[in-house]
PALUMRO-462744 format. One record per residue (C-alpha): z, y, x; residue number from 1. Coordinates in Angstrom, 2 decimals, padded with zeros to 5 digits. Layout:
BEGIN
       up    north     east  seq
        Z        Y        X  NUM
...
REM end
This chain:
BEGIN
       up    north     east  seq
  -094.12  -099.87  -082.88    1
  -094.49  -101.68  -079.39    2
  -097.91  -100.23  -079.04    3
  -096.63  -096.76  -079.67    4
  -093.67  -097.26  -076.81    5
  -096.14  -098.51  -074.63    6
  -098.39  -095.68  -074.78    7
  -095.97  -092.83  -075.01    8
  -093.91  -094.70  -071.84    9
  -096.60  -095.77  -069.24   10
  -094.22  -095.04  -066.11   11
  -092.74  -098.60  -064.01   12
  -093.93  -100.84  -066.63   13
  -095.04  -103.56  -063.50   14
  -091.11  -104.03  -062.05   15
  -090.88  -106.82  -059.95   16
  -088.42  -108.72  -058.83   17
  -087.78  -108.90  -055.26   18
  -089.77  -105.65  -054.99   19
  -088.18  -102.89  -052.15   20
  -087.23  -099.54  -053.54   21
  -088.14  -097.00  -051.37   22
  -088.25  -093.29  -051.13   23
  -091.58  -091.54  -051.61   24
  -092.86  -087.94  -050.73   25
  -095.84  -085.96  -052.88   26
  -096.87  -083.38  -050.67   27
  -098.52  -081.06  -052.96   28
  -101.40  -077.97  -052.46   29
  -103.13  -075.83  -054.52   30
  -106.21  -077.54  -054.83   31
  -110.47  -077.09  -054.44   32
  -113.18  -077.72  -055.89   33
  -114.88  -081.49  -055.35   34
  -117.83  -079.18  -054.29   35
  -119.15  -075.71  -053.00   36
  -120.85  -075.79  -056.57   37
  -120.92  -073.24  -059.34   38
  -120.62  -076.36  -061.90   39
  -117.74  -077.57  -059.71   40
  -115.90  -074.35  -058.77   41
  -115.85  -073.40  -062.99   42
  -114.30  -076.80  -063.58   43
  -110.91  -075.91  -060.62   44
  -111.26  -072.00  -061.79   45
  -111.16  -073.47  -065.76   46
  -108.06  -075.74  -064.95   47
  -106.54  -072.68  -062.19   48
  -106.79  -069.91  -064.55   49
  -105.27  -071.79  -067.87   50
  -102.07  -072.12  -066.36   51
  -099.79  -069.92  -068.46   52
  -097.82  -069.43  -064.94   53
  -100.79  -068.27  -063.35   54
  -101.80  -066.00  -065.76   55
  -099.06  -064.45  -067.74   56
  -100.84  -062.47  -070.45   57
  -100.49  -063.74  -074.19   58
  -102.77  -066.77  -074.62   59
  -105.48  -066.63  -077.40   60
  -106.53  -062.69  -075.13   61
  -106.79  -064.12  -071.78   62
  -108.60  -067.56  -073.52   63
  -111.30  -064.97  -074.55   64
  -111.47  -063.61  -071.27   65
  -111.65  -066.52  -069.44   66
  -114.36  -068.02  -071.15   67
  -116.24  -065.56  -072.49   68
  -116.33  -062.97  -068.98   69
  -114.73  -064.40  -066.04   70
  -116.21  -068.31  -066.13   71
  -119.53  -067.25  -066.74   72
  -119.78  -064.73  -063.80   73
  -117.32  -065.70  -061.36   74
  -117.95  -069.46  -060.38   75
  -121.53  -068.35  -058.93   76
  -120.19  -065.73  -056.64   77
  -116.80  -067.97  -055.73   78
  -119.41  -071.09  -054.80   79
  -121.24  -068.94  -052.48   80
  -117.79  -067.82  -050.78   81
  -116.84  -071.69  -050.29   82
  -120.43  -072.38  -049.22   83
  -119.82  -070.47  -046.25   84
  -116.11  -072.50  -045.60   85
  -117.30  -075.66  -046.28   86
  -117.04  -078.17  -043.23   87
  -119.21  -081.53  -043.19   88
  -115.87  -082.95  -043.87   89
  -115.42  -081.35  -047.35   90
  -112.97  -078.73  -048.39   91
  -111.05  -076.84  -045.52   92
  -107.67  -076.90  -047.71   93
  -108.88  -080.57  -048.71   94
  -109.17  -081.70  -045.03   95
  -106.26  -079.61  -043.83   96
  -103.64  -081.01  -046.14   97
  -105.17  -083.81  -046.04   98
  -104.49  -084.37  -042.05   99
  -101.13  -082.88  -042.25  100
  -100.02  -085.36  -044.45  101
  -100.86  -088.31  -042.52  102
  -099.39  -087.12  -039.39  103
  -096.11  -086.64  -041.66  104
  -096.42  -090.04  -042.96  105
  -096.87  -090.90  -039.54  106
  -093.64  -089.49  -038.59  107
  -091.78  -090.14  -041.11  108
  -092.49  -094.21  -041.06  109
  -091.55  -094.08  -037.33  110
  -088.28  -091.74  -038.09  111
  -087.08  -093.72  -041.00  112
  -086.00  -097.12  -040.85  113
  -086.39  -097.65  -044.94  114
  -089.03  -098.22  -046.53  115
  -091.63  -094.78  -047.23  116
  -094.32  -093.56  -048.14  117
  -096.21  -089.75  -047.60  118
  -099.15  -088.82  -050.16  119
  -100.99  -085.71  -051.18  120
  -101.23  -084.31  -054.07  121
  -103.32  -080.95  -055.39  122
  -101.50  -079.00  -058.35  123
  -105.07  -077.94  -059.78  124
  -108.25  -080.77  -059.03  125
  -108.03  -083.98  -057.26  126
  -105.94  -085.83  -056.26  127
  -103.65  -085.01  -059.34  128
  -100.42  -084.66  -058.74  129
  -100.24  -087.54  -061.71  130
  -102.69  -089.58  -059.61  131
  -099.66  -089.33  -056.86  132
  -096.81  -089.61  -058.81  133
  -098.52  -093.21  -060.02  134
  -099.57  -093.71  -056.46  135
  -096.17  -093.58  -054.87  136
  -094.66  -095.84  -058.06  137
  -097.25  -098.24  -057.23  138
  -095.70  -098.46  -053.73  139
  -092.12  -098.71  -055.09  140
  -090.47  -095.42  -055.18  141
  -087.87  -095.34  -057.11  142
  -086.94  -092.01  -055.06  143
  -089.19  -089.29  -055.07  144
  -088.75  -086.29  -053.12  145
  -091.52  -083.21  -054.19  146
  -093.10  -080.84  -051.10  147
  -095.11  -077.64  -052.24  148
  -096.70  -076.38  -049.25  149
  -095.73  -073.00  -050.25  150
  -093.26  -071.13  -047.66  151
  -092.38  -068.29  -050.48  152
  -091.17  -069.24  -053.49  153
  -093.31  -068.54  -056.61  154
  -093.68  -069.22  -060.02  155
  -097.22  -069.22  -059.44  156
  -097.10  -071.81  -056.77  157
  -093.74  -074.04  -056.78  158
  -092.68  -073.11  -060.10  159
  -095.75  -074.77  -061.72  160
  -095.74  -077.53  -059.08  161
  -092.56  -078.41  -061.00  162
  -093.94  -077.81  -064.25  163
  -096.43  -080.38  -063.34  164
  -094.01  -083.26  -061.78  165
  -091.96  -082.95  -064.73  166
  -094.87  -082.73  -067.32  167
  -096.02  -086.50  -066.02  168
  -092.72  -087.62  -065.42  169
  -091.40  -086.98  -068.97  170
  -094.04  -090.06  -069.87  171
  -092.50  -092.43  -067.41  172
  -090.36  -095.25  -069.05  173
  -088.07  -095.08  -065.59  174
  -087.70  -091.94  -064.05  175
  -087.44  -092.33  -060.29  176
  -084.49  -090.22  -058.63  177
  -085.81  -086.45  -058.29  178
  -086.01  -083.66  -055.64  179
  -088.05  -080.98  -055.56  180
  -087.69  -078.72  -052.48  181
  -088.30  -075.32  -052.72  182
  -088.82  -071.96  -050.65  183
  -088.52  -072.28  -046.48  184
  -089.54  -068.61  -046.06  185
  -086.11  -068.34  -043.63  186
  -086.07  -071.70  -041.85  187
  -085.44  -071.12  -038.34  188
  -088.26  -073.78  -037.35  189
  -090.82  -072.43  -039.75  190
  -090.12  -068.70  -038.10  191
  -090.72  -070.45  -034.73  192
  -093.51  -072.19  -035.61  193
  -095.30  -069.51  -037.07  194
  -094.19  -066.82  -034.14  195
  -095.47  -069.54  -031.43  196
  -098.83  -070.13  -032.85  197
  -099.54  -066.12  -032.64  198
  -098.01  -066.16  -028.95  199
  -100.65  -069.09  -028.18  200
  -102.95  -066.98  -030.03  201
  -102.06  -063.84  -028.08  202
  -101.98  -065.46  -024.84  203
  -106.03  -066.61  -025.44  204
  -107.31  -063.39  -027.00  205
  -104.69  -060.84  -026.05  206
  -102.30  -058.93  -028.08  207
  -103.84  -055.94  -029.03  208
  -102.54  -052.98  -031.01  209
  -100.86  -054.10  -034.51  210
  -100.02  -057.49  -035.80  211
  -100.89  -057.96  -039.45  212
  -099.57  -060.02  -041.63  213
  -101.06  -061.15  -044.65  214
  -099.42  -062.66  -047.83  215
  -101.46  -064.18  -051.37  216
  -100.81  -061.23  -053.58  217
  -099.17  -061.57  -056.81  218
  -099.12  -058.93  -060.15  219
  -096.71  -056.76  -059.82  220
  -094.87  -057.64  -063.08  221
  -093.72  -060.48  -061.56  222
  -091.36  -058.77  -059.50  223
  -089.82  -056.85  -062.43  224
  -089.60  -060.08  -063.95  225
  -087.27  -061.46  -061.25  226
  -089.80  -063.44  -059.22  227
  -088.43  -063.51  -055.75  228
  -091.58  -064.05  -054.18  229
  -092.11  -060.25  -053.02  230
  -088.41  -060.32  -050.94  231
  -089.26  -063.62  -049.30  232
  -092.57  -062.50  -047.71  233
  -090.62  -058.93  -046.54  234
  -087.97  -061.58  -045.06  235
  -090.34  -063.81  -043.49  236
  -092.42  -061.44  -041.91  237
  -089.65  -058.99  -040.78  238
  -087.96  -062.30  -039.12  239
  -091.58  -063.44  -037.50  240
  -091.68  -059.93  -035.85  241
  -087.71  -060.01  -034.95  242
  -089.27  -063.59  -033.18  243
  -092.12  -062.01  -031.22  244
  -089.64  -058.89  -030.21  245
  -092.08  -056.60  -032.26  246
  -090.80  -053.07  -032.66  247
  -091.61  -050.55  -035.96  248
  -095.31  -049.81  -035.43  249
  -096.22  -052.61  -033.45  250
  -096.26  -055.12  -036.94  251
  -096.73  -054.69  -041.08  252
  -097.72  -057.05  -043.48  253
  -099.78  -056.85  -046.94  254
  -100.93  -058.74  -049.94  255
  -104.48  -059.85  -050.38  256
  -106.76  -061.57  -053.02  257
  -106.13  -059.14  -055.80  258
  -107.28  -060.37  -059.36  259
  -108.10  -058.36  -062.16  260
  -107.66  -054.44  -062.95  261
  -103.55  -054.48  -063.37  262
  -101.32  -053.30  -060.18  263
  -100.61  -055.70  -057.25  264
  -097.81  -055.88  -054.92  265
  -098.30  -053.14  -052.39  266
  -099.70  -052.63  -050.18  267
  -103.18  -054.01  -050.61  268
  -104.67  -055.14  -047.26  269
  -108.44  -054.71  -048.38  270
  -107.10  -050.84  -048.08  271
  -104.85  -051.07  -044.76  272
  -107.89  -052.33  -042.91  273
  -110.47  -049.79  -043.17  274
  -107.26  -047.13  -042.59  275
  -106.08  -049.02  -039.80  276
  -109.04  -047.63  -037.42  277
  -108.90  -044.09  -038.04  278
  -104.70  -044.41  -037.18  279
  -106.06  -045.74  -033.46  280
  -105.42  -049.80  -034.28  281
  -108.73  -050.78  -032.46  282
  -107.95  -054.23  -031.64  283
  -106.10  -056.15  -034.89  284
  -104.62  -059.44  -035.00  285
  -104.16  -060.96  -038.60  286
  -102.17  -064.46  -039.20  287
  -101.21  -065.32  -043.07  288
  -097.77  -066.74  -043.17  289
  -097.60  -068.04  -046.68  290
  -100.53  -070.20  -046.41  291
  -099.38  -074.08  -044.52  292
  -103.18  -074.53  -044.18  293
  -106.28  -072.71  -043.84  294
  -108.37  -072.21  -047.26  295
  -110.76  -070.34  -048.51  296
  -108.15  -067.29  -048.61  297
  -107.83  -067.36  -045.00  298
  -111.46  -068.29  -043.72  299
  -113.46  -066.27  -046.11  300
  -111.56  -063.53  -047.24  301
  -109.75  -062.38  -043.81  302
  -111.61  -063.93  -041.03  303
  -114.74  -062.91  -042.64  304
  -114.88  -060.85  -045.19  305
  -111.45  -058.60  -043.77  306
  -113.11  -058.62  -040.00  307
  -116.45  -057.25  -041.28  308
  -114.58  -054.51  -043.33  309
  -112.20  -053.53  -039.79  310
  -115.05  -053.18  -037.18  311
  -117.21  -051.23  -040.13  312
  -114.32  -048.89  -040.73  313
  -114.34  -048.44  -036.83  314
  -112.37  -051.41  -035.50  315
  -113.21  -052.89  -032.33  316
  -111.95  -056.59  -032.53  317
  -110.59  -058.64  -035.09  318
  -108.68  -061.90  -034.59  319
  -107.82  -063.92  -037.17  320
  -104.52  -066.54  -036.37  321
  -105.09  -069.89  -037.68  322
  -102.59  -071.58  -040.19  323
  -100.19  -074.10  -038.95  324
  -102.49  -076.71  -040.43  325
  -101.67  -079.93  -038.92  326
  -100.39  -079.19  -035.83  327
  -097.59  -081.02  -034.20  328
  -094.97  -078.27  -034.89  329
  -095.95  -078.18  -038.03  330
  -095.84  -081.78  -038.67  331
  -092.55  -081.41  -037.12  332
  -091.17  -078.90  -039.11  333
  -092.07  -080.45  -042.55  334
  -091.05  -083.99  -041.50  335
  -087.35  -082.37  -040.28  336
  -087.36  -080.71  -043.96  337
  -087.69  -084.26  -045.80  338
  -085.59  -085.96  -044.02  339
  -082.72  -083.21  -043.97  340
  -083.22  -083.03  -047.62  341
  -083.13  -086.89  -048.26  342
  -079.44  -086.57  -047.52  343
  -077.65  -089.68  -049.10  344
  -080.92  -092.03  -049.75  345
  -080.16  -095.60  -048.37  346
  -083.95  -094.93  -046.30  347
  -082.39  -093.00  -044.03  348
  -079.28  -095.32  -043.27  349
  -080.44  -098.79  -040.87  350
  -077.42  -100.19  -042.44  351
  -078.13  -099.20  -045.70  352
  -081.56  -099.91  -045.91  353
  -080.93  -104.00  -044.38  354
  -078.21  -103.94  -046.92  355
  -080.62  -102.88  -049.02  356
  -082.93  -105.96  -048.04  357
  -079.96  -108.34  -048.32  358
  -078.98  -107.49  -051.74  359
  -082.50  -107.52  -052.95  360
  -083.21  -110.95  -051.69  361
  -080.20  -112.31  -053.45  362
  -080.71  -110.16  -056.59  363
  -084.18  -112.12  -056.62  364
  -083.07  -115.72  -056.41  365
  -080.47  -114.49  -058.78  366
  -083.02  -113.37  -061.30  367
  -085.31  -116.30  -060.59  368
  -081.99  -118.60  -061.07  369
  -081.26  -116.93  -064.87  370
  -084.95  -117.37  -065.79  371
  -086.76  -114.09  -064.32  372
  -089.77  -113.69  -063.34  373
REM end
């Protein structure tokens, strides 16, 4: 019977006495493939396209699919797209997130006096948000606070972040304290943050005729089933013009990286962008607000792919906006999320975090005293 506990319970099985609680933050992306290979991209598309969130058709249909059409064609064709992303650094979502979420660590260990720790996690490939989740208990969080880098709220994107957290958690013998933040499509600092980054853009490149901007699409049915993911992007790009005093004509946005044959939210930007020339938009910026870093979605897709289909349609320059990635507004803005969200954890208290210390010391010679260990 032990045996069976121990391997159904895995989770803070190596307490400690005299060991400081802290808090603990799992940053959490997408994910990538370990390489710009077709063997590696079927693996992430294999693990990507089973989600039931991801794909909501019945199960044993899209199984067939999957296997029998879509992962023996597409991984080829989707290699040769990150191929031409790739960075002698790895990944381009990989190195992004991966930066961001030191500089957040960084900030947050100078910002909080308690003890704290920042990792990253990817919801699909490595590292696993399990891999975190053990990471951060390893460290002594007994608070854990969840961050999907996902502006818009989803049940494609957060929603199975949380499916995932609570998956590995369920395992876990002690369950560390819990919060999972959700959308920030309306945050005041993510607005500015966004709107600044085109002005810096602007002020390089110029303005040009019509800002576009460009949100991950999702299937339509999504919205009739009460995903509010299509009214967040409307909100945050309508309050990202409002920002950059854009007036009707001067700004729209669209959905890109349609999947499959079934209807998308509207309206697709593969078709806005060869229709943009012919209505006089000659010079086009683009920026994609949903996306924290820049992925193969941004690089391949718009910069490249959505530039060469503008200037052949008639366009005469294309600029592409970078993602926030990891700069310091960015870093800013996340870090001021956490900690306004860690409302009430003794990390964020000097008082309450010595106390903290105090009581632990004494809780150890107390233990130590009665026979602990």
């Amino acid at each position: 019977m032990g045996k069976l506990f121990r391997r159904r319970f895995k989770g803070q099985d190596h307490f400690k006495h005299g060991q400081l609680p802290g808090m603990g933050v799992l940053v959490v992306n997408l994910g990538t493939p370990d390489e710009p290979t077709k063997e590696a991209v079927r693996t992430y598309l294999a693990e990507f396209l089973s989600d039931p969130r991801v794909i909501e058709i019945p199960k044993l249909l899209w199984k067939i699919i999957l296997h029998g059409i879509i992962l023996r064609t597409r991984p080829a064709k989707s290699a040769q797209a990150y191929q031409r992303v790739w960075t002698d650094k790895g990944s381009p979502l990989m190195v992004e997130s991966a930066g961001l979420t030191m500089q957040i660590d960084k900030e947050i260990q100078a910002r909080i006096p308690g003890k704290s720790h920042v990792v990253l996690a990817m919801r699909y490939g490595q590292p696993s948000i399990q891999h975190g989740l053990l990471q951060l208990q390893s460290e002594g969080a007994e608070r854990i606070m969840v961050l999907p880098l996902y502006p818009q709220y989803s049940g494609a994107s957060t929603g199975t972040v949380a499916d995932a957290v609570f998956t590995n958690l369920s395992k876990w013998r002690w369950v560390p304290e819990l919060r999972l933040l959700g959308a920030y499509h309306d945050d005041p600092a993510y607005i500015k943050a966004v709107a600044d980054s085109i002005r810096t853009h602007w002020a390089e490149k110029g303005q040009g005729d019509k800002l576009l901007m460009s949100f991950h699409g999702m299937p339509k049915a999504t919205l009739k089933a009460g995903d509010p993911y299509f009214c967040q992007c409307h909100k945050s790009a309508r309050l990202i013009a409002a920002e950059l005093g854009l007036q009707e004509g001067q700004w729209e946005m669209a959905f890109q990286s349609r999947f499959g044959k079934a209807e998308w939210l509207k309206p697709y930007i593969a078709k806005r962008l060869v229709q943009l020339p012919g209505e006089g938009v000659k010079h086009l910026t683009v920026v994609c607000p949903g996306f924290a870093v820049d992925c193969l979605e941004t690089l391949d897709e718009i910069a490249m792919e959505g530039r060469e289909e503008f200037i052949k349609a008639g366009g005469e320059q294309f600029e592409y906006v970078p993602a926030l990635n990891a700069s310091p507004e960015h870093v800013s803005l996340m870090t001021d999320m956490i900690i306004n969200n860690a409302g009430g954890w003794p990390e964020l208290d000097q008082d309450k975090a010595d106390a903290q210390q105090a009581n632990l010391e004494k809780s150890k010679a107390d233990a130590i005293a009665a026979g602990g260990k």
